[in-house]
C-alpha distance (Angstrom), angle and dihedral (degrees) to the residues before:
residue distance angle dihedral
X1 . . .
X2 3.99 . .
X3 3.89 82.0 .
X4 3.42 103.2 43.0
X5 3.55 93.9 47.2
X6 4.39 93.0 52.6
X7 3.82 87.6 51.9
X8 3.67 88.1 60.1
X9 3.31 97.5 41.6
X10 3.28 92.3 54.4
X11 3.98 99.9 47.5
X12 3.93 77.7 51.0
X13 4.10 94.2 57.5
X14 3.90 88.6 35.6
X15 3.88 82.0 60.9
X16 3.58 90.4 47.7
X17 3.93 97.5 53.5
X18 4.06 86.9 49.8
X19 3.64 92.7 56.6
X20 3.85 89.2 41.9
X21 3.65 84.8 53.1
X22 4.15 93.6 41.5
X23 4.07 81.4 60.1
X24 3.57 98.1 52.0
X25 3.78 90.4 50.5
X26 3.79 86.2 46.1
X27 3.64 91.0 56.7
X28 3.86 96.9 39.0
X29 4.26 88.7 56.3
X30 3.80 84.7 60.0
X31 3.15 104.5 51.9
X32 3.95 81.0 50.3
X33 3.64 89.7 47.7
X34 4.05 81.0 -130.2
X35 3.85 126.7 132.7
X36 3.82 115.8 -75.7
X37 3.74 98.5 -159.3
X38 3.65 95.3 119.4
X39 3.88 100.1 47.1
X40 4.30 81.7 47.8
X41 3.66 89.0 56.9
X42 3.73 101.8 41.5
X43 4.25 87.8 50.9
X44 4.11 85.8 48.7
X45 3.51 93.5 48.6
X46 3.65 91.8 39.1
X47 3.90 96.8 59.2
X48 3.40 93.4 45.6
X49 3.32 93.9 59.2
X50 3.62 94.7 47.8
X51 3.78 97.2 42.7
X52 4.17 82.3 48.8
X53 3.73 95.9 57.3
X54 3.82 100.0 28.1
X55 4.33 78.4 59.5
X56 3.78 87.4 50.0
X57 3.42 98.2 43.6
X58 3.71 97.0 56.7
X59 3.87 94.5 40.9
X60 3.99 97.7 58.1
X61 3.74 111.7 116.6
X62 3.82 133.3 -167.5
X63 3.48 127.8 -149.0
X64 3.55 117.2 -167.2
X65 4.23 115.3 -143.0
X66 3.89 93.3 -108.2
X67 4.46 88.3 55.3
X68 3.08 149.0 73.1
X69 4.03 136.0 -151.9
X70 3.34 122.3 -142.2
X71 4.25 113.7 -165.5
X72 3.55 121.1 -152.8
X73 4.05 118.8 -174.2
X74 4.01 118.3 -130.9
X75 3.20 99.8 -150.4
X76 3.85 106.8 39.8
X77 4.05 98.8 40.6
X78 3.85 80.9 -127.8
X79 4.11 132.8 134.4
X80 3.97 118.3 -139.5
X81 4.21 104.7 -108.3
X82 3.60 89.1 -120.9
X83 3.56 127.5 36.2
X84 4.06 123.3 -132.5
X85 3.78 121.0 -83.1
X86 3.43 126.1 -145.1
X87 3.81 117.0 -65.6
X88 3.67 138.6 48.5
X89 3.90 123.3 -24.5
X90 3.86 142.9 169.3
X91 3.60 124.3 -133.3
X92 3.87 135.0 -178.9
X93 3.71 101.8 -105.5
X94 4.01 103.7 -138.7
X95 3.91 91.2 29.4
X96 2.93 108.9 50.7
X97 3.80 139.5 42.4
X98 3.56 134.3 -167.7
X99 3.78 125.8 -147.7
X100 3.62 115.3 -171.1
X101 3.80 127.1 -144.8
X102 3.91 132.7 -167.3
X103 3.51 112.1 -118.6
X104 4.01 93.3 -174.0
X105 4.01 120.0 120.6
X106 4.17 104.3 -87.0
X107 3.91 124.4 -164.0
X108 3.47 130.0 -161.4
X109 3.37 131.8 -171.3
X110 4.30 137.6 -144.1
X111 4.58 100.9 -167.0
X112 3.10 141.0 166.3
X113 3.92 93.2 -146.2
X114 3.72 115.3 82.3
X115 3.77 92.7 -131.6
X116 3.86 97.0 46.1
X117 3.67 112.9 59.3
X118 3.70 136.1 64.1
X119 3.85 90.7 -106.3
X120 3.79 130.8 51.3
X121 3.53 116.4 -111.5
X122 4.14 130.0 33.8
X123 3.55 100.6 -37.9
X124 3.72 102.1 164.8
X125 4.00 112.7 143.3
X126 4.30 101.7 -115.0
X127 3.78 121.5 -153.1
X128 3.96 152.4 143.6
X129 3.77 126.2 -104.7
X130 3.63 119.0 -131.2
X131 3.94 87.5 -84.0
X132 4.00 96.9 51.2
X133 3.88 102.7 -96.4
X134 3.26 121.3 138.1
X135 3.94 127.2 -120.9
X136 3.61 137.4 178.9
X137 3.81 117.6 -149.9
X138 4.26 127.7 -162.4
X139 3.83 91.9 -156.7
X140 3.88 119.7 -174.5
X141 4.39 117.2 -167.7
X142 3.81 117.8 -171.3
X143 3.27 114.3 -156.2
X144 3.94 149.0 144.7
X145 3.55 147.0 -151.2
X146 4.27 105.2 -98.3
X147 3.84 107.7 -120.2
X148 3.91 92.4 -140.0
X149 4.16 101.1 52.4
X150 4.05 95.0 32.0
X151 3.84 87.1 124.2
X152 4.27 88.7 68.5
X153 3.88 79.5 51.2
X154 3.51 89.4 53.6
X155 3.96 103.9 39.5
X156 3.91 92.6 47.9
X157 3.42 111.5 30.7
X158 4.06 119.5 8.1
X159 3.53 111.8 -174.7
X160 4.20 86.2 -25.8
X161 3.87 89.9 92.4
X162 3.97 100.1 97.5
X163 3.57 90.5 60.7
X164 3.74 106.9 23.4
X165 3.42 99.9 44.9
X166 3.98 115.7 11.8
X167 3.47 104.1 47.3
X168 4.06 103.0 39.4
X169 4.07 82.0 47.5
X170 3.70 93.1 56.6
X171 3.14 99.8 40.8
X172 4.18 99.7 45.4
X173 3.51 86.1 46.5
X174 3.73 102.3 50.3
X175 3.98 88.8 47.3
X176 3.85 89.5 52.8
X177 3.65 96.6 47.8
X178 3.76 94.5 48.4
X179 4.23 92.6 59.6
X180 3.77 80.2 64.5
X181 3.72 102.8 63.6
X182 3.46 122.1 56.1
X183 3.87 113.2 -129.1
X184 4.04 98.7 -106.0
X185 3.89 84.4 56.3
X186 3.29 99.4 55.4
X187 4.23 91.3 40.2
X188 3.98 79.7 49.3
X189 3.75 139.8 55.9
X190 4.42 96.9 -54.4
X191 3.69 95.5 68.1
X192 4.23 87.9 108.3
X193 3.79 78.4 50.7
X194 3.62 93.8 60.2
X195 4.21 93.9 43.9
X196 4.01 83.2 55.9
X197 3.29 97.9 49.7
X198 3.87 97.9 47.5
X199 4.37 84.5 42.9
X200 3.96 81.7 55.7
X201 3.28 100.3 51.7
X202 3.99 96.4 41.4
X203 3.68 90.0 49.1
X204 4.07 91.4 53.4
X205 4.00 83.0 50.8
X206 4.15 95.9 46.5
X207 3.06 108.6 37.3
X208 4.00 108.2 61.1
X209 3.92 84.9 57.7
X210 3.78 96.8 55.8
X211 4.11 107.7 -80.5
X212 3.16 142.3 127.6
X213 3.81 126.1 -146.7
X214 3.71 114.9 -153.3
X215 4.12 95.8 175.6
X216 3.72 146.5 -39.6
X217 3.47 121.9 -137.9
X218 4.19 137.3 -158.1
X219 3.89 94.1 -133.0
X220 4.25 84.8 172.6
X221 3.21 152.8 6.7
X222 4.00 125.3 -162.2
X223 3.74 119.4 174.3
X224 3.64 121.2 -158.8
X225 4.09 116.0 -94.4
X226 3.71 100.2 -111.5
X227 4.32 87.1 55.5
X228 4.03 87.0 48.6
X229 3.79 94.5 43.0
X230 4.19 87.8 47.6
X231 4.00 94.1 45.5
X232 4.15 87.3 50.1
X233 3.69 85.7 55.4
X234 3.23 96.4 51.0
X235 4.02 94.7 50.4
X236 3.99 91.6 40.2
X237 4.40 82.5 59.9
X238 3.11 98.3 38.7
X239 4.08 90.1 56.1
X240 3.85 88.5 40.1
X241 4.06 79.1 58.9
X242 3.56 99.5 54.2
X243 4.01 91.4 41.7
X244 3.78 90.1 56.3
């Protein structure tokens, strides 16, 4: 871009110094009293050229490989069908703007730990289990915005989406998939059962509104006390059993 943009810049000044010089001819064919028609056309020429590549200049945009650009025209309220790719691209400074979104693989995070999730503070997502325990979850989604539909990223959520969208998703969706498990199932053998289910449900919720959803994972699981105390009991008789 860095080079792109200094060879227009300097096609722009070379215009400039040719309509400088289209002036000075001007003024020299009146102090002849002779016709000025070349120096006129050599300053006409000479701004446009500079006004052309000045224009140019300003309205080259880079994409890097991980983005994406999404155009939107001043003047007609309108988006560009498809949004920029990485490389090089001209725009029409004043018309149109370009917004630029990463397309790279995001995470974020709902913990218990301080130091784990996206927010400060226990943030694990609590619920019941389809027979009324209690669980708390450390859920992690990855996720990223989808190249090909980042103007519905852009139209309904901007840079809103982490909160708006992400988080309320993950967290409505790992609350509705725990009420159908029971808590033994998810202590036992189903728990990838449960992460597919929530990764279901969040993908249904994403992906209309321009996401992609690469995975959801079960970081944690913490049962409440009384369950833990109970399912001890249970393996302290069941050893008594066998002793006896």
């Amino acid at each position: 871009k860095y080079m792109i943009s200094l060879a227009l810049n300097v096609l722009a000044l070379a215009g400039l110094v040719a309509a400088g010089f289209g002036v000075f001819m001007i003024l020299q064919a009146v102090s002849r009293n002779e016709p000025a028609r070349s120096g006129a056309i050599l300053t006409v020429i000479g701004v446009i050229v500079a006004a052309v590549f000045f224009i140019l200049g300003a309205g080259v945009v880079e994409i890097q490989p991980a983005e994406v650009g999404v155009v939107f025209n001043v003047l007609s309220g309108d988006l560009a069908e498809t949004p920029l790719g990485p490389g090089l691209h001209i725009i029409i400074p004043g018309i149109q703007e370009v917004t630029i979104y990463s397309t790279s693989q995001q995470e974020y995070t709902m913990a218990g730990e301080v130091s784990d999730g996206a927010v400060r503070g226990d943030d694990a997502v609590v619920a019941l289990t389809q027979d009324g325990q209690q669980v708390r979850l450390d859920v992690t989604i990855i996720y990223r915005i989808s190249p090909s539909n980042a103007n519905d990223v852009h139209v309904k959520w901007q840079d809103r989406y982490v909160n708006g969208l992400i988080r309320p998703a993950l967290r409505n969706q790992t609350r509705a998939a725990l009420t159908r498990f029971r808590v033994e199932q998810i202590y036992g053998a189903e728990h990838d059962e449960l992460e597919q289910e929530i990764e279901t449900g969040v993908r249904d919720l994403l992906e209309p509104d321009g996401f992609q959803v690469m995975n959801v994972l079960i970081r944690n699981i913490a049962f409440s006390p009384e369950y833990v105390a109970s399912i001890e009991q249970k393996q302290v008789a069941q050893q008594q059993a066998q002793e006896a």
